[in-house]
C-alpha positions in Angstrom: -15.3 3.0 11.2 -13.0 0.2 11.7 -14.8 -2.1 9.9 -15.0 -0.2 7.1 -11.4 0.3 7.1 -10.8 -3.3 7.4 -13.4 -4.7 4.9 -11.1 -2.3 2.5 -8.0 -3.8 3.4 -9.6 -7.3 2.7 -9.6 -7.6 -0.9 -5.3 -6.0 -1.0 -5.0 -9.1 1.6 -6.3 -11.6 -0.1 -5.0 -11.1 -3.9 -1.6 -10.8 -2.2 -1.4 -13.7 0.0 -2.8 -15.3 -3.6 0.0 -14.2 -5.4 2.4 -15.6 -2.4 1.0 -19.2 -2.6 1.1 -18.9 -6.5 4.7 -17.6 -6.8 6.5 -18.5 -3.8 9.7 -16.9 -3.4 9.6 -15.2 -6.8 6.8 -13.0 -5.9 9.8 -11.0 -3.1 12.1 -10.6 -6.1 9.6 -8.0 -8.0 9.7 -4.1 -6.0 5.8 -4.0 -6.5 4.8 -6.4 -4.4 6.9 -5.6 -1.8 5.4 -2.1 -2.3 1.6 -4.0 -2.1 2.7 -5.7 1.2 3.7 -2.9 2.9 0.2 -1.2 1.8 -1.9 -4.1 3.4 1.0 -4.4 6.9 0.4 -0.5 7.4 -2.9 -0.7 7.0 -3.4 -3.1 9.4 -0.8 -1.6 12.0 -2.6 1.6 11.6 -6.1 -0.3 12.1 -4.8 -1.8 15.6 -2.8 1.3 16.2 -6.2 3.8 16.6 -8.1 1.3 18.2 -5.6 1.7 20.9 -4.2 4.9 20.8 -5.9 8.8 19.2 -6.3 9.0 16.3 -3.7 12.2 16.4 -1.1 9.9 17.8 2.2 10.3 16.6 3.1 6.8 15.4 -0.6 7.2 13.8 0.6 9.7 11.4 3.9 8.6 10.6 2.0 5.1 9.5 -0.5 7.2 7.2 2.1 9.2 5.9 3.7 5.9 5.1 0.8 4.8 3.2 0.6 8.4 1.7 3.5 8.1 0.0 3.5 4.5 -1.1 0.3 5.5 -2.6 1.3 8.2 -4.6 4.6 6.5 -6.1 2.0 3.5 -6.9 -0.1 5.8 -8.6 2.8 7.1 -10.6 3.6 3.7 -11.6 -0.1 3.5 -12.7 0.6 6.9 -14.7 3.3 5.4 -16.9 0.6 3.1 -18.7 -1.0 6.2 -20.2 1.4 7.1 -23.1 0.6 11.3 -23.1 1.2 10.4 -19.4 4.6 8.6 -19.1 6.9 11.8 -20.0 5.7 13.7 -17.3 5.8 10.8 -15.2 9.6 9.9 -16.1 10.7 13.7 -15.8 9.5 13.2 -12.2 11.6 10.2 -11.4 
């Protein structure tokens, strides 16, 4: 299961640490990517995390709740593209 997990995180990993070497410091000044690094850091703190610990652990689900909710704001941020999507998206935020 672990694998899986981490062959998921492996493509988030790479185009990020991509976008590092091509933009350097600029690519910290932008809120999304910071928002993209924390994805891939919790991921992979969660992946060592049950390997060690249950899976019911409670720093396990504070890290996937976490991810939860960076996830969701993302995907509101992907919502905004759509325009019969982006009023309901801005009377949320």
């Amino acid at each position: 299961m672990n694998l899986v997990l981490c062959a998921g995180l492996l493509y988030p990993l790479t185009y990020e640490m991509y976008q590092i070497k091509r933009y350097g410091y600029k690519y910290l000044q932008d809120k999304n990517n910071i928002n993209d690094q924390l994805y891939v850091w919790c991921g992979i703190a969660n992946l060592i995390s049950v390997q060690f610990t249950e899976t019911q652990a409670f720093q396990n689900k504070v890290i996937l709740t976490i991810i939860l909710m960076q996830q969701i704001l993302k995907t509101f941020f992907y919502l905004r593209i759509f325009a019969t999507l982006s009023y309901i998206v801005t009377m949320i935020f």
